[in-house]
C-alpha positions as CSV (number, residue, x, y, z in Angstrom):
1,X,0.0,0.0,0.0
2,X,2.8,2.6,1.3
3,X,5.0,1.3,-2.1
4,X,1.8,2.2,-4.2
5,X,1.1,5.9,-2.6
6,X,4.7,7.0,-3.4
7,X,5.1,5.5,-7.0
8,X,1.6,7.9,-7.6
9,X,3.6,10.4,-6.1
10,X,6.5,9.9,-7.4
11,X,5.2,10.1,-11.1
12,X,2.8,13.0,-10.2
13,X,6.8,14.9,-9.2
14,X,7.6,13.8,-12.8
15,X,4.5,14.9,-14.6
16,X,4.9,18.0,-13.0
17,X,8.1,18.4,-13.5
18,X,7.6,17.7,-17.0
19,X,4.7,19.9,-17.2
20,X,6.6,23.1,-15.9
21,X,9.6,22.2,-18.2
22,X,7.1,22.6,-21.4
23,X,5.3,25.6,-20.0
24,X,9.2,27.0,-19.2
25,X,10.4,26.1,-22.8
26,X,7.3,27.7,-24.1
27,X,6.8,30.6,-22.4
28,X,10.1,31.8,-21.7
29,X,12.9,29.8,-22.9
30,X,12.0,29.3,-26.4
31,X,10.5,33.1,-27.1
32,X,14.4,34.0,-25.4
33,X,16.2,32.4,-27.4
34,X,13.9,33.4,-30.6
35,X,14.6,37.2,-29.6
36,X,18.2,36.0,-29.2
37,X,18.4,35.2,-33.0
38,X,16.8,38.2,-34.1
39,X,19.0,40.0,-32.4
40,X,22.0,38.1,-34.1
41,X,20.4,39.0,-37.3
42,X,19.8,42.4,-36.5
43,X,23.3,43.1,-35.2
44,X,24.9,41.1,-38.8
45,X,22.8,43.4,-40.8
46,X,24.0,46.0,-39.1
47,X,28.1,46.0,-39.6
48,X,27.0,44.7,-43.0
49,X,25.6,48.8,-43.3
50,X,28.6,49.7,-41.4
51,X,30.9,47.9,-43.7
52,X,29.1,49.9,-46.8
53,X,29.0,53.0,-45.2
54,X,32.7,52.8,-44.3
55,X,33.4,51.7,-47.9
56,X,31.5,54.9,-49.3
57,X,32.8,56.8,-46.5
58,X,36.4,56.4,-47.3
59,X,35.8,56.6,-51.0
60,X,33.9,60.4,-50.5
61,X,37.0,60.9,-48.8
62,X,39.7,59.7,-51.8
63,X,37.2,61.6,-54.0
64,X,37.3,64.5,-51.7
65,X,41.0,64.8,-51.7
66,X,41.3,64.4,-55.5
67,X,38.6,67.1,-56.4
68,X,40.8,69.6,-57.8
69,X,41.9,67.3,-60.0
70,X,38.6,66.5,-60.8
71,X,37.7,70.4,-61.1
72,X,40.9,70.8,-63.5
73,X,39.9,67.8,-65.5
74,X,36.1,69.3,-66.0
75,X,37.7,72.6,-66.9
76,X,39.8,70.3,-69.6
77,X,37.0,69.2,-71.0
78,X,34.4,72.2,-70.8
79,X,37.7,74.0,-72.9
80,X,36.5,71.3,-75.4
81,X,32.9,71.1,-75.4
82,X,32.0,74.8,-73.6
83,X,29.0,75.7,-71.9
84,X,27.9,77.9,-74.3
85,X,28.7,79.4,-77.8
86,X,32.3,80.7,-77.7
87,X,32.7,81.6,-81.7
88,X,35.5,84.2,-81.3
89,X,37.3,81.9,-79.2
90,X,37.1,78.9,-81.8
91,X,38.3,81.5,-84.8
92,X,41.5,82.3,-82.6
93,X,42.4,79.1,-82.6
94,X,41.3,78.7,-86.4
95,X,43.8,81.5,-86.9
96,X,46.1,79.8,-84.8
97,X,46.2,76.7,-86.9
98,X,46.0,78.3,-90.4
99,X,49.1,80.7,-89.0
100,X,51.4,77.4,-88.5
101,X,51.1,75.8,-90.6
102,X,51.1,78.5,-92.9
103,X,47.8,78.6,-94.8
104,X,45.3,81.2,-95.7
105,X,41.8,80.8,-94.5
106,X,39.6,82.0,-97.4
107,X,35.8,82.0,-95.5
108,X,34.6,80.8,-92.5
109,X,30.5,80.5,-92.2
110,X,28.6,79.5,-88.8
111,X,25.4,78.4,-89.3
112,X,22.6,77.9,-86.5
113,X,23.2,75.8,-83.5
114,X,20.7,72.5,-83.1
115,X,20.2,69.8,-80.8
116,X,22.5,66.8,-81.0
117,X,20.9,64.3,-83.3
118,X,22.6,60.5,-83.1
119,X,23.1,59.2,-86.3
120,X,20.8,55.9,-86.7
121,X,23.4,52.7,-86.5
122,X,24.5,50.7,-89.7
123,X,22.1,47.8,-90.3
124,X,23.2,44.4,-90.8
125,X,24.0,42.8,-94.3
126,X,22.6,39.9,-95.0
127,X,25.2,37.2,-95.4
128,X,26.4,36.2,-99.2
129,X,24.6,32.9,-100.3
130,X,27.4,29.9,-101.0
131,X,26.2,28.8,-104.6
132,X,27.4,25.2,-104.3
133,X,24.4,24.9,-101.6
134,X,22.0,26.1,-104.3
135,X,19.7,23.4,-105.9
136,X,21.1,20.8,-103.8
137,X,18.3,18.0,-104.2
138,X,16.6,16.6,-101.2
139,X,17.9,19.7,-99.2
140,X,15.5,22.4,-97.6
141,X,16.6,25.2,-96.0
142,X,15.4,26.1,-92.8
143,X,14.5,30.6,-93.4
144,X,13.9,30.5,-89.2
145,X,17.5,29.0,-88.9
146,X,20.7,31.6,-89.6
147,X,23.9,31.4,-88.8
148,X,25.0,34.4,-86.0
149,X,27.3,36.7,-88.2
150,X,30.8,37.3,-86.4
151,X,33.2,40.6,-87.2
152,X,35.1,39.8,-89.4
153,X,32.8,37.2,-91.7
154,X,31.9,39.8,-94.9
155,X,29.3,41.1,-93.1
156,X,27.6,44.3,-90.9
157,X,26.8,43.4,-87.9
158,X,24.2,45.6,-85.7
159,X,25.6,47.0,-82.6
160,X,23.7,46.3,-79.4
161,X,22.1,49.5,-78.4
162,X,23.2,48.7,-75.0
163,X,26.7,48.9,-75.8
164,X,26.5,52.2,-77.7
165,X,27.7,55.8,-75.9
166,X,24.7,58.1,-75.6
167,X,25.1,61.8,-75.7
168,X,24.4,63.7,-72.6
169,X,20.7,65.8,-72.7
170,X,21.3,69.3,-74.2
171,X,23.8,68.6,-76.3
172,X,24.5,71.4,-79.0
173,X,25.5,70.8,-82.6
174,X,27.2,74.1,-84.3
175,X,27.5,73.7,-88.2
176,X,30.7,75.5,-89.6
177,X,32.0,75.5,-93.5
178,X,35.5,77.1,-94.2
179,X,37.6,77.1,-97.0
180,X,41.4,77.2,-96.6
181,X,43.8,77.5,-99.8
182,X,47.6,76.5,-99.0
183,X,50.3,73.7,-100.4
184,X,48.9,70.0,-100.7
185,X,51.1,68.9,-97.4
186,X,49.9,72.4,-95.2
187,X,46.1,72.5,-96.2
188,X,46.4,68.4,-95.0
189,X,48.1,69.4,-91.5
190,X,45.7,72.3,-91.1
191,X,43.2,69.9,-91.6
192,X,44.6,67.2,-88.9
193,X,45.7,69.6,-86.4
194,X,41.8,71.5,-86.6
195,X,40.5,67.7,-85.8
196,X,43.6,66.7,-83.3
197,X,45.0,69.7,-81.7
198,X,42.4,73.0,-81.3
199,X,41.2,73.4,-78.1
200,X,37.5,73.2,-79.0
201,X,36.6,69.7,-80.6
202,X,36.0,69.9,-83.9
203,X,34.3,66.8,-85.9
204,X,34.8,67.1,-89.8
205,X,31.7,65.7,-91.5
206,X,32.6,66.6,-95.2
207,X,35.7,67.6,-97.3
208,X,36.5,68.4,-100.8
209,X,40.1,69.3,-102.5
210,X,41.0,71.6,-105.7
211,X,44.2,71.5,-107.3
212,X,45.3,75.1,-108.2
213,X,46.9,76.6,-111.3
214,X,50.1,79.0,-110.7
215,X,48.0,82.6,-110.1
216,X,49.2,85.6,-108.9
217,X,47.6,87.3,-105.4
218,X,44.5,89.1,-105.6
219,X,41.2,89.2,-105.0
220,X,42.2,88.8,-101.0
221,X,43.6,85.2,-102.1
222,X,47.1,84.8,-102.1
223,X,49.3,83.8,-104.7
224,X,49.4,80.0,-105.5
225,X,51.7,77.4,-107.5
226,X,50.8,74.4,-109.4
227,X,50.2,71.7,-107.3
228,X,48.7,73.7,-104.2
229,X,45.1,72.9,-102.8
230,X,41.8,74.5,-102.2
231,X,40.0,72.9,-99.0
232,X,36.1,73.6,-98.7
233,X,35.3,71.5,-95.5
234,X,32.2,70.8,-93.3
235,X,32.1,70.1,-89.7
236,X,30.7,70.9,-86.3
237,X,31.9,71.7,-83.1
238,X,29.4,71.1,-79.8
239,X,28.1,72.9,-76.7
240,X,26.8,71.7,-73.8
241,X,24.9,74.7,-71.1
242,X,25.6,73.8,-67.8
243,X,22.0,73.7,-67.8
244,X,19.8,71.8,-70.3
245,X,17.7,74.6,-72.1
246,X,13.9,73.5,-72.6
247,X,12.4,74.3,-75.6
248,X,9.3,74.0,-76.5
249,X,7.5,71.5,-79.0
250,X,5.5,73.9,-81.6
251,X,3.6,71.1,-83.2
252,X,2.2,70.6,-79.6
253,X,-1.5,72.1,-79.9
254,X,-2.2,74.4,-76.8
255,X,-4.2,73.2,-74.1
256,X,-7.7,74.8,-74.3
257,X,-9.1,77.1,-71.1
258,X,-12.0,75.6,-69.4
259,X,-15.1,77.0,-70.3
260,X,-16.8,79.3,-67.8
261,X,-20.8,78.1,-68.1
262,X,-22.8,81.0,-66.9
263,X,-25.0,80.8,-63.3
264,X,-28.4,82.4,-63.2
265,X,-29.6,84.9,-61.0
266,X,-30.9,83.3,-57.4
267,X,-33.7,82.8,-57.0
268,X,-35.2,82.5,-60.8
269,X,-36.0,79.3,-62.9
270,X,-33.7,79.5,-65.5
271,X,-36.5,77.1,-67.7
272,X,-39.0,79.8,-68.3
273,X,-39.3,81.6,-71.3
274,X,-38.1,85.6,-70.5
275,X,-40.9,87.8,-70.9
């Protein structure tokens, strides 16, 4: 009887036990340890920012220390593409050029400045047809199935858009034709040094030579030998405004003003007839 009343009480100690346990694990242990590891997460995430932001920190820094470099290097290149329309500048350095290498610049027209307009990119070609293959019997020709052209193969291949440079927004196009009368070898450097070495970039988009007869001066043209060279050459040079200018579209139609309906006086019903 005595060994029966303590094995009841000795498993109602270990059901008990057993129960708190649980209620322990659920209660307090297990929601512990589940803030625990959420506040490892937290904290990893955390010198993962501190990691980036030291990264970008120290490279604001190194950019920092180098920004009059980077100041002299914009100045570089605003010399070459200004903010805005320097003309007298760009026919110094015409002058310039035409002085050393010792030709005379006959006429020099500016035309009207436009927006940059990309030229549309060079299609591909279709690939040349093997004529052993034609008429082969029993052999058809898949159209759906053609070979990837390569560089190199005969043919044009289309660049990937992705790949291709775009200009920045506001980019300016200024037209310019000159003519420029000198010896075959000078009116050729004149031409190389106006592309490679004035300060303002200069892309030549169209160029024509005449020989010249032996002449004497006049007429404001100097006097040429057999052999020398007449130049009449297109090209543009390019702006960019610190600021993009907004123009805008004229064949957009104007929006219309609402339309004010009129109100009639209080008080009267605006459905009978006035007498």
């Amino acid at each position: 009887m005595g060994g029966t009343k303590r094995s009841t009480w000795i498993g109602g100690t270990v059901l008990g036990a057993v129960v708190i346990v649980a209620l322990a694990w659920f209660l307090a242990i297990g929601p512990a340890r589940d803030t625990a590891a959420q506040t490892r997460d937290d904290a990893a995430r955390t010198e993962q920012q501190n990691d980036l932001l030291t990264i970008q920190l120290n490279q604001l820094r190194a950019d920092a220390a180098n920004l009059e470099t980077y100041k002299s290097d914009l100045a570089a290149l605003q010399t070459q593409i200004p903010t805005h329309l320097e003309l007298s500048a760009f026919l110094g350095q015409l002058d310039t050029i035409a002085t050393a290498h010792s030709v005379t610049i006959v006429q020099v027209t500016p035309g009207a400045a436009a927006p940059f307009v990309a030229a549309e990119p060079v299609g591909a070609a279709a690939a040349p047809t093997d004529p052993a293959t034609e008429g082969t019997d029993g052999a058809t020709d898949d159209p759906s199935a053609q070979a990837t052209p390569e560089p190199g193969d005969g043919v044009i291949v289309q660049p990937n858009p992705s790949n291709v440079a775009k200009a920045p927004a506001g980019l300016v196009t200024v037209p310019y034709t000159m003519t420029v009368l000198g010896t075959y070898a000078d009116t050729l450097a004149f031409v190389n040094d106006l592309q490679q070495a004035s300060a303002q970039l200069f892309l030549v988009t169209d160029i024509s030579g005449l020989s010249q007869l032996e002449s004497g001066e006049g007429n404001g043209l100097p006097a040429t030998k057999l052999g020398d060279q007449q130049i009449v050459l297109s090209g543009f040079t390019y702006v960019l405004p610190a600021e993009p200018v907004t123009t805008d579209d004229p064949t957009a139609e104007p929006t219309p003003e609402p339309t004010t309906l009129p109100v009639p006086p209080a008080g009267k019903n605006p459905l009978v007839p006035v007498s």
